[in-house]
Backbone as a ProteinNet text record, in pm:
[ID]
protein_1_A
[PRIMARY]
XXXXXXXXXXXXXXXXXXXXXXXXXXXXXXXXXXXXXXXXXXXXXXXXXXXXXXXXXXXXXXXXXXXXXXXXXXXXXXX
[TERTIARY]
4204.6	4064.2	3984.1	3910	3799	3658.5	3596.3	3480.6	3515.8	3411	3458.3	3348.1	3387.4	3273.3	3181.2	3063.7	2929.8	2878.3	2846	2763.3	2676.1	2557.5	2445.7	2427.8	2369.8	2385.8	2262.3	2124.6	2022.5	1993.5	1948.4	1878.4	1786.4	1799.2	1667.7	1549	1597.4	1453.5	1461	1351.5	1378.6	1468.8	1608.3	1643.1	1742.4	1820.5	1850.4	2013.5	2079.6	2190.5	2291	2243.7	2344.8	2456.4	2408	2570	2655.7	2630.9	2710.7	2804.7	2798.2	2832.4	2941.9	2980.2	3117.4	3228.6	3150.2	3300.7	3304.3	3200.5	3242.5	3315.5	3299.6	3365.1	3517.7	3561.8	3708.6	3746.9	3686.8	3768.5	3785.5	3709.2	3766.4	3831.8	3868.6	3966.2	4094.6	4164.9	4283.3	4361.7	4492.1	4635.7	4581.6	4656.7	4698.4	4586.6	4454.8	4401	4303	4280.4	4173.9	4037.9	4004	3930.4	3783.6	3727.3	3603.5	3473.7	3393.9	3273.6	3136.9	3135.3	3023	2958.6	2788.2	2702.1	2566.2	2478.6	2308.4	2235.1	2108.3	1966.1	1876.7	1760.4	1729.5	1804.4	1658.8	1795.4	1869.5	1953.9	2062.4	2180.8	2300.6	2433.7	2531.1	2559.1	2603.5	2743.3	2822.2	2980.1	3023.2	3115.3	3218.7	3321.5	3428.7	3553.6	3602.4	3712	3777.6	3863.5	3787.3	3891.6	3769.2	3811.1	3719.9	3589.2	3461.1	3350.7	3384.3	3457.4	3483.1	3574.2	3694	3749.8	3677.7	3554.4	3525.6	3416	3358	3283.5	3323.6	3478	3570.3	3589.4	3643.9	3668	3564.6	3426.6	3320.6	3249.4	3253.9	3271.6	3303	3444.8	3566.2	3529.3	3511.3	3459.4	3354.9	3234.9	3120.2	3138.1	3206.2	3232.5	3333.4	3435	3481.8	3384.1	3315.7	3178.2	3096.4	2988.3	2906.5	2874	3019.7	3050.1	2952.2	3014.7	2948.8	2773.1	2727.7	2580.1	2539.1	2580.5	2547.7	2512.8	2521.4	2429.5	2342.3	2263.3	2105.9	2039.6	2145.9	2046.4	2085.4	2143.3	2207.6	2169.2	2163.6	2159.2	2215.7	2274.8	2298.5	2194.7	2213	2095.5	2111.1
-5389	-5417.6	-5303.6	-5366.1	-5204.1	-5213.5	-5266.3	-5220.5	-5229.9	-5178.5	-5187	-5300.6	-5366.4	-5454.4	-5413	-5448.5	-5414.7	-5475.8	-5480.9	-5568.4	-5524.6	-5587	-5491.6	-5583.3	-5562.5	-5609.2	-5568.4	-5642.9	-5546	-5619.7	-5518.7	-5545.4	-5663.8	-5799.6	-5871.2	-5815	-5739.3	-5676.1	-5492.5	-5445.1	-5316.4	-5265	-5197.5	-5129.7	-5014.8	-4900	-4806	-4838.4	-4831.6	-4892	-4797.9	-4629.6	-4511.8	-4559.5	-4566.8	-4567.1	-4683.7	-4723.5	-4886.2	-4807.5	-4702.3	-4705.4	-4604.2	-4526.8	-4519	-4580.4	-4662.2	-4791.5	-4909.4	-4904.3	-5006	-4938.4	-4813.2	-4693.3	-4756.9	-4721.6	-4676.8	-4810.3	-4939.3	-5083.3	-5099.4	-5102.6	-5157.9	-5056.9	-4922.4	-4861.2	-4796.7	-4915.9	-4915.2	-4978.9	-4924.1	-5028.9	-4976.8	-5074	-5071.4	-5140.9	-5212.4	-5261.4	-5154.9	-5178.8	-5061.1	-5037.3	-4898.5	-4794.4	-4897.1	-4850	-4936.2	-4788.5	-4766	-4671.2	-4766.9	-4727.6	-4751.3	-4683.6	-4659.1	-4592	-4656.6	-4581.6	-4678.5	-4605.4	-4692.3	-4695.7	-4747.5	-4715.9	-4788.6	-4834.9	-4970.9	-5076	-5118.4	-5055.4	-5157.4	-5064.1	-5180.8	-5088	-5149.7	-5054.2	-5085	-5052.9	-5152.1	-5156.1	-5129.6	-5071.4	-5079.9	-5020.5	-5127	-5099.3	-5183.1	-5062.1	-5170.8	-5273	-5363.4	-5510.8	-5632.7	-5764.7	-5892.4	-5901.7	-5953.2	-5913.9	-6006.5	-6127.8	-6267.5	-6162.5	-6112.3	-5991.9	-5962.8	-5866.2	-5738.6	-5787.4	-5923	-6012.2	-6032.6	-6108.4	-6135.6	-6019.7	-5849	-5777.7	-5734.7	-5747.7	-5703.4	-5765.4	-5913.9	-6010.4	-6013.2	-6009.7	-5995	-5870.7	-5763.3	-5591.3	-5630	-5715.6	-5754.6	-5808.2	-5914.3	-6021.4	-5951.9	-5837.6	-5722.5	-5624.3	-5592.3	-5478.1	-5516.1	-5605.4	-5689.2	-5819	-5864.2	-5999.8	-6125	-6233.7	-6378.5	-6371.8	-6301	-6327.3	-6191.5	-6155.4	-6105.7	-6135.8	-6273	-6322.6	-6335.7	-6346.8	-6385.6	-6228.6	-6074.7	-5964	-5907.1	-5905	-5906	-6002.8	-5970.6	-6036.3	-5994.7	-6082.5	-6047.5	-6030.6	-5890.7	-5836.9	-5908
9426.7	9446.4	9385.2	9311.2	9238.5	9312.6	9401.7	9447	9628.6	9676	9826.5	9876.8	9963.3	9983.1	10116.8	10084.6	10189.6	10287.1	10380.6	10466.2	10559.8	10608	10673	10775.3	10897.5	11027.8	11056.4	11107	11163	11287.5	11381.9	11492.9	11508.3	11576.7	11579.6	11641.7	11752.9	11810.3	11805.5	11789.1	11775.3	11929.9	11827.1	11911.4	11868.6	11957.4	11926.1	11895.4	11782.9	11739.2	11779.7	11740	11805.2	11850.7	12000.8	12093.9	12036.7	11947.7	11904	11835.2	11755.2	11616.8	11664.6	11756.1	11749.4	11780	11915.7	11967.4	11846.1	11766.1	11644.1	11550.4	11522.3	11436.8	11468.4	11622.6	11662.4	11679.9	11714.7	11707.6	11577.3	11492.9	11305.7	11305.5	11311.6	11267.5	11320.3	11412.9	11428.8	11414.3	11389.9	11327.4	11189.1	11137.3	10955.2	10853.7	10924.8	10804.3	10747.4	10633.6	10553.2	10648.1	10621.2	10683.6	10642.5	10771.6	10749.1	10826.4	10681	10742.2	10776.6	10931.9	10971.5	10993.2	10963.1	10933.1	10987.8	11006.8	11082.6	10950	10919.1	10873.6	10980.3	11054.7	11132.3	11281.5	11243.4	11277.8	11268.7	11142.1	11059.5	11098.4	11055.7	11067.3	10935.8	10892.8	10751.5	10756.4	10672	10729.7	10559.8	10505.3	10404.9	10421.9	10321.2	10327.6	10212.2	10151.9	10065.6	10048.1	10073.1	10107.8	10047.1	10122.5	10014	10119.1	10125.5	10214.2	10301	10285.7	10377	10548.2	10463.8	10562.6	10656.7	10598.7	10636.8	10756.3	10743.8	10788.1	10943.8	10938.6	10993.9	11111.7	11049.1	11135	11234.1	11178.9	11247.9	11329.8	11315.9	11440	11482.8	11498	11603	11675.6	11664.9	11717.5	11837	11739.9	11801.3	11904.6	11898	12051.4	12147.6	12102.8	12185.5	12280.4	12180.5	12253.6	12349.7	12223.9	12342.9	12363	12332.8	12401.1	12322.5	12356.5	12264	12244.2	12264.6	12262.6	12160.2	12075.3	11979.9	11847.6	11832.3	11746.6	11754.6	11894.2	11921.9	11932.1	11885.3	11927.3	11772	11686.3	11576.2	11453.7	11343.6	11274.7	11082	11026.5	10897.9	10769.8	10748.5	10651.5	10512
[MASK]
+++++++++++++++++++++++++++++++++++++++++++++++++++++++++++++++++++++++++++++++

């Protein structure tokens, strides 16, 4: 794979993303699949890793509905 793929996540309502971003840090990055940096702008939380974006999509949903559970689509949204 030659590029890493990107994806941005922002807040629907203003809010403080901080405390998210290490338990999302340490769920995508355990076991064996490729390293995934998560990082904040804002409201936003910006995910890459080198793998295909469908993946990376995949792992961070899955994290999401771990953290804070099925209703994170209605506080979340794809940038």
């Amino acid at each position: 794979m030659s590029a890493d793929a990107i994806i941005h996540l922002e807040a629907a309502e203003p809010t403080s993303v901080g405390p998210l971003l290490p338990r999302l840090a340490s769920r995508l990055n355990r076991g064996s699949e490729p390293h995934v940096a998560v990082t904040a702008a804002g409201d936003g939380i910006w995910f890459r890793s080198p793998t295909w974006q469908p993946i990376l999509i995949a792992r961070v949903e899955d994290a999401l509905d771990d953290l804070v559970g099925l209703s994170w689509p209605g506080r979340y949204v794809w940038a």
